[in-house]
C-alpha angles and dihedrals in degrees: 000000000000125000090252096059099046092050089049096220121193120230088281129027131156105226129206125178123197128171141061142285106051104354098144078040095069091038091052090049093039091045085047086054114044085045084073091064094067089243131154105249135176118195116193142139139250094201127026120301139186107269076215091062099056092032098086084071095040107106118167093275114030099059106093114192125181141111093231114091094200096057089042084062101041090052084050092057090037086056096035084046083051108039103023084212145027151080120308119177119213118206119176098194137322129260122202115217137170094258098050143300116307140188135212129216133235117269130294081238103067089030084065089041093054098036087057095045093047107246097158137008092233132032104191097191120183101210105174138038126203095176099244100319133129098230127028128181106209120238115227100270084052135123110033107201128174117238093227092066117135102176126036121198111198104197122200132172110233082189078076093073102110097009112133115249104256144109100280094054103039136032111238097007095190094048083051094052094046089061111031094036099226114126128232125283082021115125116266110248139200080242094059094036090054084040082059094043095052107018097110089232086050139080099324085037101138098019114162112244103241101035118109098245106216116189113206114201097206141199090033089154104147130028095264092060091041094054078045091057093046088055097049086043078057095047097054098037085058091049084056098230099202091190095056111093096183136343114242113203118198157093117269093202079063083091097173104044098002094162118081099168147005126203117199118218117214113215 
């Protein structure tokens, strides 16, 4: 099954992933998708993102790169007028950083404006960032999410179950530890892992009130990480996560069928 599928989407649908383990992964595979359906689709960032990470859709004419918002949206009606679909790829301004080169996105502010007036069909909106690792506890500016979203993707690394609690496996560790209670250099459990997803300062933390919340449980890629994801399906549905619409099991580096399995949440 693709991602799209599993998380049901309508014909248009403003998508915004936070999280960690593969969460560029998942916009790469979901932005590869919804191209196919001849839609008018814009993929940018709130916070800062690899300008690796969003090359693979820049072509001569689709990246638009300004820091002004009104030119920005007069180039996206100029492509759209022009092409009818599409990507196009919106970048603010770039940041250098140790770790590479990175972009930042226009304002919540005109990303609201154009989703009401209809602009595209699909914003893709990377809203976190957990610099590379499979968890990630989100600080109290994070994560940035744009009021408008319809659809929220909650992104976790199942790769994470019996890592130690340090820097190098999560993202914020002591943040982790505050809200899952587990201390640091202990081994990461399903426990703490279903604590993240549904703690209200956790992985959801900031959703907006009307958007379908969808947790994907990444990088399932054996049986043994697959009985792990159920279990952890088991461990948040217990906890009676009221944000969470429906529980997406797979592997994002699965590019051609990534989804294994979907869980339904009644409500």
């Amino acid at each position: 099954m693709l991602i799209s599928e599993a998380l049901d989407l309508k014909e248009k649908a403003f998508i915004s992933l936070v999280g960690a383990g593969g969460k560029s992964t998942i916009f790469f595979l979901l932005a590869r998708e919804l191209s196919k359906k001849k839609k008018k689709i814009i993929l940018t960032t709130t916070t800062h993102m690899f300008t690796r990470q969003l090359s693979p859709f820049i072509t001569t004419k689709n990246l638009i790169e300004t820091d002004d918002e009104k030119i920005m949206e007069d180039n996206i009606k100029k492509y759209f007028h022009q092409n009818k679909n599409g990507e196009i790829v919106l970048v603010h301004h770039r940041i250098k950083e140790k770790e590479g080169e990175k972009v930042a996105g226009p304002s919540l502010d005109y990303l609201r404006q154009w989703w009401n007036s209809g602009l595209a069909d699909y914003f893709i909106v990377e809203s976190d960032g957990a610099r590379g690792r499979p968890l990630k506890a989100p600080a109290s500016h994070e994560p940035v999410i744009c009021e408008s979203t319809t659809d929220l993707i909650g992104v976790i690394g199942i790769d994470a179950l019996g890592l130690p609690l340090d820097e190098k496996n999560v993202f914020r560790p002591q943040l982790f530890s505050k809200l899952t209670g587990i201390k640091i250099r202990e081994k990461i459990t399903l426990e703490a892992m279903a604590a993240l997803i549904c703690h209200p300062q956790g992985l959801f933390k900031s959703a907006p009130l009307n958007s379908a919340c969808h947790l994907f449980i990444n990088k399932v890629d054996d049986e043994l990480r697959k009985k792990s994801a159920k279990k952890l399906a088991v461990q948040v549905l217990q906890y009676n996560c009221g944000k969470i619409n429906d529980i997406v099991i797979g592997n994002g580096y699965q590019k051609v069928q990534p989804v294994i399995e979907v869980i339904k949440v009644s409500s």
